[in-house]
N, C-alpha and C positions, 0 to 999 in steps of 0.2 A: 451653873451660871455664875456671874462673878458681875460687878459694879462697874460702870465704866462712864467717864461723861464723855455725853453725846450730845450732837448738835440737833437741831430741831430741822427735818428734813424739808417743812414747808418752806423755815425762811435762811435756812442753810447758811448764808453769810449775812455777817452782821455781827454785831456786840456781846458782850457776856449773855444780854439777854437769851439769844439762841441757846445756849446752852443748858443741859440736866444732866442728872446722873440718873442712870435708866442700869441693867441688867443685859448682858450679851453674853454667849456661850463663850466655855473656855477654850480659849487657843490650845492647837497644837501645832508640832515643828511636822512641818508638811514633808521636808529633804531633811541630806544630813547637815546642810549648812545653815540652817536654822535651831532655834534654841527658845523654850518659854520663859524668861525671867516671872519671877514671883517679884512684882512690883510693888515697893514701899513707899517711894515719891516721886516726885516730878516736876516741871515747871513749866512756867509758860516764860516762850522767848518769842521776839518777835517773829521769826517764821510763821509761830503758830496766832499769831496776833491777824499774821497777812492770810494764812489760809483760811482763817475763818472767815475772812472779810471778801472770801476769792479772788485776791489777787496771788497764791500761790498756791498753787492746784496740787493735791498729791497725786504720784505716780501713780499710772494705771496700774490697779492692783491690788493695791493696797489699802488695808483693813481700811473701816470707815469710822473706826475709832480713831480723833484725833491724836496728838501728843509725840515732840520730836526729839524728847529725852526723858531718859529715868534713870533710876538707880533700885536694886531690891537684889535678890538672892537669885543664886543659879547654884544647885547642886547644893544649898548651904554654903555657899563661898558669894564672898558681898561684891556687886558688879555694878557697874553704870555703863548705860549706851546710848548712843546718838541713833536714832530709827526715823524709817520713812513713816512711821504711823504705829498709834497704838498704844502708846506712854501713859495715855489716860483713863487705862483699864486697870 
């Protein structure tokens, strides 16, 4: 398991308040074009301002952990990525 913030499913969009940090299973790379970063930070941009608030819906699919950029490790080599979801794990 691993740390991740998460939204409050009852009231889903809305403010910081919606938000915790709760525990989800760790990620794996499902294909070969997929990759796990070991994440060290993140940010919040407004995208992730608007999907909270449900005016930008993530892609069907994808992870229900927020978060539309990070930065952290791959293979020990230091990486940042712009994602449809999941930065905040």
């Amino acid at each position: 398991m691993m740390k991740a913030v998460l939204y409050d499913t009852e009231l889903k969009n809305g403010g910081p308040e919606t938000l915790h940090v709760g525990e989800v299973p760790m990620p794996v790379a499902k294909n070969d074009d997929e990759v796990v970063i070991k994440i060290e930070a993140t940010a919040v941009n407004r995208a992730d301002i608007l999907q909270r608030q449900g005016k930008y819906p993530p892609q069907p699919g994808v992870t229900h952990v927020m978060g539309l950029e990070c930065a952290g490790y791959l293979n020990d080599k230091r990486v940042m990525a712009l994602l449809p979801g999941g930065g905040y794990a």
